[in-house]
C-alpha positions, 0 to 999 in steps of 0.5 A, spaced: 242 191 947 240 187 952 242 189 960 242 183 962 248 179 964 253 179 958 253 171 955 261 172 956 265 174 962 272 176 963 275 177 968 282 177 969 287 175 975 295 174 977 297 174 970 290 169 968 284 172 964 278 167 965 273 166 959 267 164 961 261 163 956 255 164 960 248 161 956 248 155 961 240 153 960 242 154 953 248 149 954 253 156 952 251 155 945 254 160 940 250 167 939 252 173 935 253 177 942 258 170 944 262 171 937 262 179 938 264 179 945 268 173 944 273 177 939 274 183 942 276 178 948 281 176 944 284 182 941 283 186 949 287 179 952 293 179 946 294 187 947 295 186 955 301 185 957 299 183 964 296 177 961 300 171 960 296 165 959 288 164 958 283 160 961 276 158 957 270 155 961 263 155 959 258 156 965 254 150 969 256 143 968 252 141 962 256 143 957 263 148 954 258 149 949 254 145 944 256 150 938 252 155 934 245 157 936 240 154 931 236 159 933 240 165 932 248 165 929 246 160 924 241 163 920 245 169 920 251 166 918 246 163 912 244 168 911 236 165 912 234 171 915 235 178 917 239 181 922 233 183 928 239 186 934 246 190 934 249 183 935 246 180 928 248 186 925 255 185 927 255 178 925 251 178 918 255 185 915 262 180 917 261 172 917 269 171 919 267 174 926 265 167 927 272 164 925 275 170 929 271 167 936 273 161 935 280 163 932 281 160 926 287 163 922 288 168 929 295 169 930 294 169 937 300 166 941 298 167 948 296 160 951 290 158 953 287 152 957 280 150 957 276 147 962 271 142 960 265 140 964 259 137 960 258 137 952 263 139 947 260 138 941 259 141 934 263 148 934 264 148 942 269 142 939 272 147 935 272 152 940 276 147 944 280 145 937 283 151 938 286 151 946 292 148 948 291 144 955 284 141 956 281 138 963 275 135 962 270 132 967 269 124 968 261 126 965 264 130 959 263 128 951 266 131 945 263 130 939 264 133 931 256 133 929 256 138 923 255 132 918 249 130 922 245 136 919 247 136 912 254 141 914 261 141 915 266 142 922 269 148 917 270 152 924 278 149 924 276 142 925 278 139 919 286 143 918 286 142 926 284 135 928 288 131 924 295 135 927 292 133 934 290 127 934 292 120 930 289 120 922 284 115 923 282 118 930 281 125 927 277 122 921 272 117 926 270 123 930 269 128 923 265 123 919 261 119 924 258 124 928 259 121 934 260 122 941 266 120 944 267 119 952 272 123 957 276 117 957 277 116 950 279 123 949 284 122 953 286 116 950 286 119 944 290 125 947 285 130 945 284 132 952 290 132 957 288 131 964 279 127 967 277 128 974 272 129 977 266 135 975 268 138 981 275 138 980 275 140 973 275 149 974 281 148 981 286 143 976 285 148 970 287 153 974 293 150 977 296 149 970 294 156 968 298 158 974 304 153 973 304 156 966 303 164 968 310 162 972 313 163 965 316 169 962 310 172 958 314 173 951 318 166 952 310 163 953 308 167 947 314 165 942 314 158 945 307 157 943 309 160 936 315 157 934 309 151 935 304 153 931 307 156 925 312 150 925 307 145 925 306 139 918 313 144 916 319 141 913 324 140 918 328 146 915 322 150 915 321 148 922 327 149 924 327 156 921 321 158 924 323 156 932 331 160 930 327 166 929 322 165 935 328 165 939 332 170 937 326 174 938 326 172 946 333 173 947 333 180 945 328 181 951 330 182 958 326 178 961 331 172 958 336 176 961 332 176 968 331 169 967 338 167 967 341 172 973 335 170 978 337 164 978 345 165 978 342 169 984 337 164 988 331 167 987 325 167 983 325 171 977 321 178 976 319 178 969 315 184 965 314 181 958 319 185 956 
């Protein structure tokens, strides 16, 4: 493996984890060493208790990622050539990595804000498919490009977007190609705030730590009972968020919550 400066970075600090893909001449296009980082990052952060909402940015202020490398992931996971380092061979002998980097099917509830400044295109849009709170710079686009090479967005895209967007703004983005603005992604509400490229990082991490304010396990269960509840029958629904919040009111921050503010002060939580 190379000892270079690893394609992702974590960090992490009062109660955040920062995720930043870091190929940025390469606009953080996709790597098999970005998919394996990428995954271990997910299974680290879900077990810490420490950790209580996630921030994902790409490096430099090109792109958030502009999806697989054409060079190196996509071969591998279509099988046009054979492994030639440790992270091919990873990815090759257990495609699904792909789907677990960009958390397809994960069940993974702590939540994540993304950080957006330049290109989101291609898989890097499926990466941001699956964050829950996106800030973007005034320069940055977005943009499903699969069908454009003969291919498909099937990174989660096309369960996930029409859930996030309007039907026919989910079907314009995947059928045409095209890239849309900052501002029109806010309009559509696929990202919630536009500011200034400069702006970007320091706003994300202000509704970060907004978010970190939160009780670990409150955080984590209030994320579930959304997801899992999500396109169900209300009764299902319903079903789901009854047991999301039973799960939480055995907790003791649940009981911590309610003293300190009976009590005038803010609350000590632990995820427990």
């Amino acid at each position: 493996m190379s000892h270079d400066a690893p394609q992702v970075l974590y960090e992490q600090r009062d109660g955040i984890a920062y995720v930043t893909l870091n190929r940025p001449e390469k606009r953080n296009a996709l790597t098999p060493e970005m998919v394996v980082r990428l995954v271990d990052i997910w299974e680290r952060v879900a077990e810490d208790s420490d950790v209580r909402v996630v921030l994902v940015t790409g490096a430099g202020d090109q792109a958030f990622s502009t999806g697989g490398d054409l060079g190196t992931l996509i071969p591998i996971m279509m099988r046009a050539r054979e492994p030639e380092n440790e992270w091919e061979e990873k990815v090759a002998a257990n495609r699904r990595l792909l789907y677990q980097a960009l958390l397809r099917g994960a069940e993974f509830y702590k939540p994540i804000v993304a950080a957006v400044r330049g290109q989101a295109f291609g898989g890097g849009a499926e990466f941001l498919l699956s964050t829950d709170v996106r800030v973007a710079s005034t320069e940055s686009s977005f943009a499903l490009t699969e069908v454009r090479r003969g291919l498909i967005a099937g990174g989660g895209s096309l369960a996930r977007l029409a859930r996030q967007v309007s039907w026919a703004n989910a079907m314009e983005l995947a059928l045409t190609g095209e890239p849309i603005s900052a501002e029109h992604a806010l309009r559509i509400g696929l990202v919630n705030r536009v500011v200034p490229s400069e702006q970007v990082i320091a706003v994300a991490e202000e509704l970060a730590n907004k978010i970190s304010l939160g009780a670990p396990v409150a955080l984590a269960k209030t994320k579930e009972a959304i997801v899992r509840s999500n396109g169900r029958p209300l009764d299902e629904a319903f079903e789901i968020e009854s047991q999301c919040t039973r799960e939480n009111a055995r907790t003791d921050d649940a009981k911590e919550g309610p003293r300190a503010f009976m009590e005038k002060r803010a609350p000590v939580f632990h995820g427990r």
